[in-house]
C-alpha positions as CSV (number, residue, x, y, z in Angstrom):
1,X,38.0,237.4,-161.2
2,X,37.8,241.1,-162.9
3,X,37.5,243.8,-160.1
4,X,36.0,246.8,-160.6
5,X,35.8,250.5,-158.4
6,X,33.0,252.9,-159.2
7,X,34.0,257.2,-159.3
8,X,30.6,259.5,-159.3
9,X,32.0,263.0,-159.9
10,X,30.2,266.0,-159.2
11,X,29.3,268.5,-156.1
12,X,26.0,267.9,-156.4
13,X,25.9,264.4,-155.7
14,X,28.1,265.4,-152.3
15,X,25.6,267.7,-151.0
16,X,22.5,265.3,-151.5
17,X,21.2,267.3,-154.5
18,X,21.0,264.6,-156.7
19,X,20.8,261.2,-156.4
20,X,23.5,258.9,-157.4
21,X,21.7,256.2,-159.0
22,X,24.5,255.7,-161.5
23,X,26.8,253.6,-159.5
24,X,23.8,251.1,-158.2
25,X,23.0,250.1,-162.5
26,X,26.4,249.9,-162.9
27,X,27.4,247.5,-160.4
28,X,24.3,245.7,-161.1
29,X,25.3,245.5,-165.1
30,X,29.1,244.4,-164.2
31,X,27.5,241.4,-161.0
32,X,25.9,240.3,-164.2
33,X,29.0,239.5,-166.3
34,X,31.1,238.3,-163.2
35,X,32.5,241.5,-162.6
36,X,33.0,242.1,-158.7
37,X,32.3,245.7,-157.7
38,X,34.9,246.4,-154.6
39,X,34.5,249.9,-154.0
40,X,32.2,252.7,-154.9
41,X,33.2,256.1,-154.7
42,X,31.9,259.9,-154.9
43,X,33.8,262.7,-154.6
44,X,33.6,266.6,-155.8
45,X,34.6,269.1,-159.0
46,X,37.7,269.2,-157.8
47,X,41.0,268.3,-159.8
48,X,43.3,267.2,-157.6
49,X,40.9,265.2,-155.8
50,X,39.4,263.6,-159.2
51,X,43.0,263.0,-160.0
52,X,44.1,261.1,-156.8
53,X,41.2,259.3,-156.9
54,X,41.3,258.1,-160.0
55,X,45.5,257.1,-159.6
56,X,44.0,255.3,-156.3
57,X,41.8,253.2,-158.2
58,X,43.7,252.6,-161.4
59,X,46.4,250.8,-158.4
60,X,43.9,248.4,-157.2
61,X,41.5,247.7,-159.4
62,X,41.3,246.0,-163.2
63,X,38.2,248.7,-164.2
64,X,37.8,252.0,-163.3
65,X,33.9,253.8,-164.1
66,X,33.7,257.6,-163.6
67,X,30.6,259.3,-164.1
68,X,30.2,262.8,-164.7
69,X,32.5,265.8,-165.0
70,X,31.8,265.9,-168.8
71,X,29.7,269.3,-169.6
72,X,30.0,272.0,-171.8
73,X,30.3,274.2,-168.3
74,X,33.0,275.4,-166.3
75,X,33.7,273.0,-163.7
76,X,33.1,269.7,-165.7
77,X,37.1,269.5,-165.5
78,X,37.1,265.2,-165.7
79,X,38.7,265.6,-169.2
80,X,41.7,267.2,-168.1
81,X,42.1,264.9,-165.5
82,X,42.1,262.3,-168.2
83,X,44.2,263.2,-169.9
84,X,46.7,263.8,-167.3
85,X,46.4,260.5,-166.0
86,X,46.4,258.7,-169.2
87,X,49.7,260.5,-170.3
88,X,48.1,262.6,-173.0
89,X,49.6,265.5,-174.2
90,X,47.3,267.2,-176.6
91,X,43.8,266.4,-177.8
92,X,42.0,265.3,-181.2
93,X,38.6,266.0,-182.3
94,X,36.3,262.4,-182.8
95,X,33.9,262.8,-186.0
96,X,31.7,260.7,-184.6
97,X,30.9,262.5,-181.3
98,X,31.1,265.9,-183.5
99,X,28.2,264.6,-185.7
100,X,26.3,264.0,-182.7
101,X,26.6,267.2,-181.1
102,X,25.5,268.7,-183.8
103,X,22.7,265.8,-184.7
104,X,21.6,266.5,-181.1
105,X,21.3,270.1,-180.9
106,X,19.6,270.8,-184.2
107,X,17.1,268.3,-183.0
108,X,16.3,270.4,-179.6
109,X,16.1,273.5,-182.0
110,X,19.5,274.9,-180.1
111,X,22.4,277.0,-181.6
112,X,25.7,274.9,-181.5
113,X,28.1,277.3,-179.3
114,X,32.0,276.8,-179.0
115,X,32.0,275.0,-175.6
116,X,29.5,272.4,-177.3
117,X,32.0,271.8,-180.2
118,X,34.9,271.2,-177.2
119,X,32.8,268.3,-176.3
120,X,33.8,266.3,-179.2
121,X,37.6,266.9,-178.3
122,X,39.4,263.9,-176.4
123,X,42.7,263.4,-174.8
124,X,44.8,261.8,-177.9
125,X,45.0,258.3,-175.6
126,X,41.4,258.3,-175.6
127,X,39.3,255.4,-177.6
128,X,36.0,257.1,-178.3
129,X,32.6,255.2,-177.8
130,X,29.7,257.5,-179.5
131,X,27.3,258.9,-177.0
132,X,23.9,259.0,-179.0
133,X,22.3,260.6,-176.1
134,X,24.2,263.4,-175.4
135,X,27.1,265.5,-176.7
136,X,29.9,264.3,-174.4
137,X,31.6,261.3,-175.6
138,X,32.3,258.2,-173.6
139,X,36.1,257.8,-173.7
140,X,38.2,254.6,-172.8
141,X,42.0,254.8,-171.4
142,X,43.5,251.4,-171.5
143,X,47.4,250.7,-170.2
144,X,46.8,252.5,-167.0
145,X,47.9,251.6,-163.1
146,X,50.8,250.2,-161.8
147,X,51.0,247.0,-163.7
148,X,50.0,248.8,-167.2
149,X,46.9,246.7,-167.1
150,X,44.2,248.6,-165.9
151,X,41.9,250.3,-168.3
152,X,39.5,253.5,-167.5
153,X,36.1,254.3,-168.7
154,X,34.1,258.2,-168.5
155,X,30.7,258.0,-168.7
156,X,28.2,260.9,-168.4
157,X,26.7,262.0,-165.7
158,X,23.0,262.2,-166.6
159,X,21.6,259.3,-165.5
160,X,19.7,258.1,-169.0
161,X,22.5,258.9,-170.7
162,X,25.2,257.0,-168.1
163,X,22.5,253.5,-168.3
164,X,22.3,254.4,-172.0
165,X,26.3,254.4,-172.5
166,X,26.1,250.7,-170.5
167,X,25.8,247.8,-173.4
168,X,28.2,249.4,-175.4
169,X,30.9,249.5,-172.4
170,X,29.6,245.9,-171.3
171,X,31.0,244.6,-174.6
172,X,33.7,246.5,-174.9
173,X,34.8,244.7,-171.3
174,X,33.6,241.8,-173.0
175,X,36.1,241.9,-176.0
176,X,38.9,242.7,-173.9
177,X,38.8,240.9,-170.3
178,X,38.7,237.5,-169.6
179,X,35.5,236.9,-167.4
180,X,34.2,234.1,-165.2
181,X,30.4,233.6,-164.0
182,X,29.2,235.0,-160.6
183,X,26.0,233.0,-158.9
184,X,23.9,234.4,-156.3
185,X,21.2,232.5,-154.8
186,X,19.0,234.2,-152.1
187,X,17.0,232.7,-148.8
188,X,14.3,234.5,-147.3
189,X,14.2,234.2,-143.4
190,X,11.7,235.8,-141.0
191,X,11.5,235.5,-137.2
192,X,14.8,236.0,-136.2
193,X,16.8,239.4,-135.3
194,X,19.8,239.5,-137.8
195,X,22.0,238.9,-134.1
196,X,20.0,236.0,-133.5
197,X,20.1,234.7,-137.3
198,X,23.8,235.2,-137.4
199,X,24.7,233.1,-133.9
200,X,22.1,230.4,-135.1
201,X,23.9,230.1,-138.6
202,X,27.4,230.7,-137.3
203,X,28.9,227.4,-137.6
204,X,27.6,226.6,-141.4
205,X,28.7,230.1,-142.2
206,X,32.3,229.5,-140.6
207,X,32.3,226.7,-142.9
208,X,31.8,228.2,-146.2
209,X,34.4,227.4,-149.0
210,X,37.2,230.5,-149.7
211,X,35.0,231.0,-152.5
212,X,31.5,231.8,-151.2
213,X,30.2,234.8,-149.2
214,X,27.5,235.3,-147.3
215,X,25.1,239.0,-146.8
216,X,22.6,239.7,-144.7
217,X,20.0,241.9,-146.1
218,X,17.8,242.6,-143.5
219,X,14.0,244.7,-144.1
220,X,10.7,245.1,-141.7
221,X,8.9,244.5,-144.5
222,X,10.8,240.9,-146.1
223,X,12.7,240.3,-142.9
224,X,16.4,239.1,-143.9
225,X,17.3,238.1,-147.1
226,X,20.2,235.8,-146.8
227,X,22.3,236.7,-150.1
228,X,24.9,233.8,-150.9
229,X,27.4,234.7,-153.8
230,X,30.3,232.3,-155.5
231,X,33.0,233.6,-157.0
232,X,34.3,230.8,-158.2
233,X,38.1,229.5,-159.8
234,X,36.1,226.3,-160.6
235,X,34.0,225.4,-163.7
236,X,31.0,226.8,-163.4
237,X,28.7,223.9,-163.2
238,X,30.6,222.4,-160.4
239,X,30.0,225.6,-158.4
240,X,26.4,225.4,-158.9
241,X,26.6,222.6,-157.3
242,X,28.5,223.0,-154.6
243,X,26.2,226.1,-153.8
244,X,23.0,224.1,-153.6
245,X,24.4,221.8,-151.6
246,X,25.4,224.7,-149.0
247,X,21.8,226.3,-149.6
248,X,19.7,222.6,-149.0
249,X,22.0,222.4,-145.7
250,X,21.0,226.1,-144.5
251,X,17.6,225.8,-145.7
252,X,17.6,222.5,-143.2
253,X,19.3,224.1,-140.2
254,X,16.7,227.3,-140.7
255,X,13.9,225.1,-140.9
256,X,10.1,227.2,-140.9
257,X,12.0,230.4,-140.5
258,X,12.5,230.0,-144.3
259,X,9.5,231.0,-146.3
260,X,11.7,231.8,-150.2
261,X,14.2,230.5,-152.0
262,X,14.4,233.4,-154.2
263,X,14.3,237.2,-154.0
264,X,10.6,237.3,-152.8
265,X,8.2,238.2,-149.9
266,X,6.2,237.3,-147.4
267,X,2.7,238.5,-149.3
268,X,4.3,236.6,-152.0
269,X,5.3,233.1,-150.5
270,X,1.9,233.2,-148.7
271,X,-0.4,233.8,-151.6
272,X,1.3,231.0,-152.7
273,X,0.3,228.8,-150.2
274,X,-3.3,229.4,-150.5
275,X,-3.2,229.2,-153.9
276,X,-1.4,226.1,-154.3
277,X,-3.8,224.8,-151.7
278,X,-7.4,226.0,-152.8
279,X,-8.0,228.0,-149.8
280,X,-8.5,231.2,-149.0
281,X,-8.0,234.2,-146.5
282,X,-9.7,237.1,-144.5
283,X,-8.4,239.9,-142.3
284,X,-9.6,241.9,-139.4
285,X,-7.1,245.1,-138.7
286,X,-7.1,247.3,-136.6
287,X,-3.7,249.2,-135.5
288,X,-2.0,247.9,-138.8
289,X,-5.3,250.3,-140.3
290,X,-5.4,248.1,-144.2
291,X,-1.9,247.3,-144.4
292,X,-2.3,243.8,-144.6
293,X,-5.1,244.0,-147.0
294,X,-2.8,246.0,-149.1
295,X,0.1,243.6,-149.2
296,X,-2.0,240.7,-149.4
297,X,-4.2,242.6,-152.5
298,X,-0.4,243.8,-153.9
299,X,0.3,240.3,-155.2
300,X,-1.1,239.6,-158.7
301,X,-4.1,236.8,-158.8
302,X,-4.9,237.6,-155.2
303,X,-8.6,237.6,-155.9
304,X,-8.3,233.4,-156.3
305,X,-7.8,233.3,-152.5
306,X,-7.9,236.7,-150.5
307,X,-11.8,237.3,-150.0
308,X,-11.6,240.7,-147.8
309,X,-11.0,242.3,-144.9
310,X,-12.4,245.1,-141.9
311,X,-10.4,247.5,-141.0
312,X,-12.5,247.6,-137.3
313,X,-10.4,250.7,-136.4
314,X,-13.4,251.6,-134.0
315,X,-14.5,249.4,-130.7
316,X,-17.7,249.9,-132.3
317,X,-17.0,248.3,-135.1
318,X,-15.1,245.6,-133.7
319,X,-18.6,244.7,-131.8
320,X,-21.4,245.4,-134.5
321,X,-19.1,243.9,-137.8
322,X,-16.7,241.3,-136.3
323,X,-19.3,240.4,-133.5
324,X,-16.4,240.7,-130.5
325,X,-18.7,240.7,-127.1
326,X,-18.8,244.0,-125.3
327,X,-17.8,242.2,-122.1
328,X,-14.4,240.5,-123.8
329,X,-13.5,244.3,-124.9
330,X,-14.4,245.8,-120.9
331,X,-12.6,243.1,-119.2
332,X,-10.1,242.1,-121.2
333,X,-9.1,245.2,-123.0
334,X,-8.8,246.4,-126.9
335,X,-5.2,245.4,-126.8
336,X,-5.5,241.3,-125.6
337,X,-5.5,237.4,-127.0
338,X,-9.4,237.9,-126.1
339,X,-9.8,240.5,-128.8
340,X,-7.3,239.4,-131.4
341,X,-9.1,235.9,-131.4
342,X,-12.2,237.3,-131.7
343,X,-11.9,239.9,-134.3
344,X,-9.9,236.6,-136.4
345,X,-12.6,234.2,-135.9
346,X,-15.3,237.1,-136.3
347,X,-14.0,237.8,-139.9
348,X,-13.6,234.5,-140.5
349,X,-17.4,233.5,-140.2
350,X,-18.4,236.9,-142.2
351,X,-16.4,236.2,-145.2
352,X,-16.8,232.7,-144.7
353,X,-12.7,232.3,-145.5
354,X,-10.7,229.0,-144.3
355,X,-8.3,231.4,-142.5
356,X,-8.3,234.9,-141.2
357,X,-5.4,237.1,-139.1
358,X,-6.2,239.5,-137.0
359,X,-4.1,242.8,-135.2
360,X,-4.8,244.6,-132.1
361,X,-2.2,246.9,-130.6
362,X,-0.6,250.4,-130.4
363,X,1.4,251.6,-133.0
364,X,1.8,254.6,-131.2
365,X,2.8,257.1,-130.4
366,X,2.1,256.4,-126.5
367,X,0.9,253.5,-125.1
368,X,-1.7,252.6,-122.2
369,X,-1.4,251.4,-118.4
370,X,-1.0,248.1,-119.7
371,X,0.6,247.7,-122.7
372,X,3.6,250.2,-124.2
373,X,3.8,251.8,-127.5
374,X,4.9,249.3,-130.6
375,X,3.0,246.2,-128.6
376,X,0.2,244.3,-131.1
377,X,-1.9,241.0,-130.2
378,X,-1.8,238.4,-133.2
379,X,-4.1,235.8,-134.2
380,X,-4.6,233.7,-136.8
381,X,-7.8,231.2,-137.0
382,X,-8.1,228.2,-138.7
383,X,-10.2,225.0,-139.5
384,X,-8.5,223.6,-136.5
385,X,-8.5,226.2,-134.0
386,X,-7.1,229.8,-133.3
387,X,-3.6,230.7,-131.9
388,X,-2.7,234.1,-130.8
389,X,0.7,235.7,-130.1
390,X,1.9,238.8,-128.6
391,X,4.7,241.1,-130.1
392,X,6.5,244.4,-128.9
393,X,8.5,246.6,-131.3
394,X,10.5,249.6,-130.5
395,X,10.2,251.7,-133.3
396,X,8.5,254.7,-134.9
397,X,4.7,254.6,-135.8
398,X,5.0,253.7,-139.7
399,X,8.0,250.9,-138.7
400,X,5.5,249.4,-136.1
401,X,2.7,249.2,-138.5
402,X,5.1,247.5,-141.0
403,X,6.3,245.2,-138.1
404,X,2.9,244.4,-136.9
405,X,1.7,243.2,-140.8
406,X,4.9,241.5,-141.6
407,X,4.9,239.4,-138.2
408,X,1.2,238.9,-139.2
409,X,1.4,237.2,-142.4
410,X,4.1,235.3,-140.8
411,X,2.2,234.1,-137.9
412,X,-0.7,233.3,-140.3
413,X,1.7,231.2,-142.8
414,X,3.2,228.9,-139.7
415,X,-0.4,228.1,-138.6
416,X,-0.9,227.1,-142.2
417,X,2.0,225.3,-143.0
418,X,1.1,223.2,-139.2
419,X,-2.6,222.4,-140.8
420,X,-1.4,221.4,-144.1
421,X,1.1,219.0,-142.4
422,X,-1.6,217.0,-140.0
């Protein structure tokens, strides 16, 4: 397997003025060729440090990608690291980038200045790549690191220009490295903290062949996105295999708690459901204020089975639209089963849905004498009956409300995959 370590170079990337979204397409564009990303790096405009680095790398890994550094200015100073570490001793000037430089600033209507003529000079080990988005070239060292075998590519820094400069370095890695496939599958678990996830799975993970890896992905919004990757020495179709095996063996020991078998979501896999089933969904909200009517609405061809919801922020509301008794709310409280049931099967009967979900609770902050901040009441009704559950989250008011929807549409698509199963 080709490994591959990631340089961002620039000051402003270390001080959080810009934001290095460079190295993310990168890795994504070498995962997709079988190209394992090991280490990402950024450091400043500093020689020395741009030229340990870089010697660091070149020692470890078969591809090195710097971006940035590459300016007309004064402290883009990548080239002469370059070409120290590539052994050059003087420089040449490559037609090609010249012709753009000039291409490019004739087209923005700007004088072409001495420093923009330097850009088109490269160390004399340097193969040249034409930048067609920009004046400074993208250059290619190869021969480099301890066993001679390593080869270095500079990008720019400007982001368009950097993803711009990709398919031509993709198959220049292409023509010269021998590459292997990479699969990733991905399992979409909610219910379980990541601790809780990782003790249940434990043994099958223990188990995995030298070859596979699993991540844990975790989100309040998804829950935990189980990431398996294979890396393998085998052919490839025998690794496919051998991966869904593991994946049909984790999905059984998961069980419920698994609602994807791809990158997806909860709004997603739900929807789904409903569709797939010809039925179709309400909501009644309160403390989660629209945010399951959003997620549910965010899905494309919701309208086939999402009919509306109530956002019944008020107790008023709650009474005169969903129809909850004014004696439930007194003795039982906002915050209760009593309430959560009622606003569910309330909504229910006004949109005249096959399912509704309900929330009730205190995203905060504070809480009252009887329930403490992050605590929400769940229901979900049904053709055969309501079930309500209750839920306490520890976290900031926009996390809670995120919480609070999330663990809603899951509560709601447990109910539903029990009905659909009598």
């Amino acid at each position: 397997m080709i490994h591959a370590s990631i340089v961002t170079i620039g000051d402003e990337i270390l001080i959080g003025q810009v934001l290095d979204t460079n190295s993310r397409a990168i890795a994504g564009a070498l995962e997709g060729m079988g190209i394992h990303t090991t280490r990402m790096l950024s450091i400043g405009d500093d020689a020395q440090q741009i030229e340990e680095t870089l010697l660091s790398e070149l020692s470890r890994a078969d591809i090195v990608l710097t971006t940035g550094g590459l300016g007309p200015t004064k402290d883009d100073i990548t080239k002469a690291v370059l070409a120290k570490v590539s052994g050059s001793r003087g420089y040449y000037e490559h037609p090609g980038q010249l012709e753009m430089v000039h291409k490019i600033l004739k087209s923005r209507g700007l004088d072409v200045l001495p420093a923009n003529l330097l850009q088109a000079q490269v160390p004399e080990k340097a193969e040249v790549i034409v930048n067609r988005l920009g004046t400074a070239p993208i250059m290619v060292f190869r021969g480099l690191g301890a066993t001679g075998k390593a080869t270095l590519y500079s990008l720019p820094g400007v982001p368009h220009e950097a993803t711009g400069a990709l398919p031509a370095v993709l198959d220049d890695i292409r023509a010269h490295q021998p590459l292997s496939p990479i699969f990733h599958r991905n399992i979409m678990v909610y219910g379980l903290a990541e601790s809780a996830l990782s003790e249940k799975i434990a043994p099958w993970e223990d188990a995995l062949p030298a070859d596979m890896h699993l991540a844990y992905l975790p989100n309040p919004l998804t829950g935990i996105r189980l990431r398996l990757s294979c890396y393998p020495e085998s052919p490839a179709e025998e690794a496919e295999k051998r991966m869904e095996a593991q994946l049909q063996a984790l999905e059984a020991l998961l069980g419920p708690l698994v609602y994807a078998t791809e990158d997806s979501n909860l709004e997603t896999a739900l929807g789904r459901l409903f569709k797939e089933n010809g039925l179709t969904v309400s909501a009644a909200e309160s403390c989660t204020g629209g945010e399951i009517a959003h997620l549910f609405t965010s899905v494309p061809g919701s309208s086939a089975y999402f009919l509306g919801s109530v956002t019944s922020y008020a107790v008023s509301v709650k009474e005169k639209v969903l129809g909850v008794p004014a004696s439930v709310i007194e003795e039982k409280g906002v915050v209760s089963s009593e309430v959560a049931a009622a606003m569910a099967e309330g909504v229910r009967r006004l949109t005249g849905s096959d399912y509704a979900v309900s929330t009730t609770g205190l995203a905060g902050p504070g809480g009252d004498a009887f329930n403490p901040e992050g605590t929400v009441w769940i229901a979900a009704a049904g053709p055969h009956g309501t079930r309500t559950q209750k839920y306490v989250y520890k976290n900031d008011r926009k996390r809670n409300i995120e919480r609070f929807s999330a663990t809603a549409l899951d509560f709601l698509r447990k109910l539903l995959l029990e009905d659909l199963s009598i």
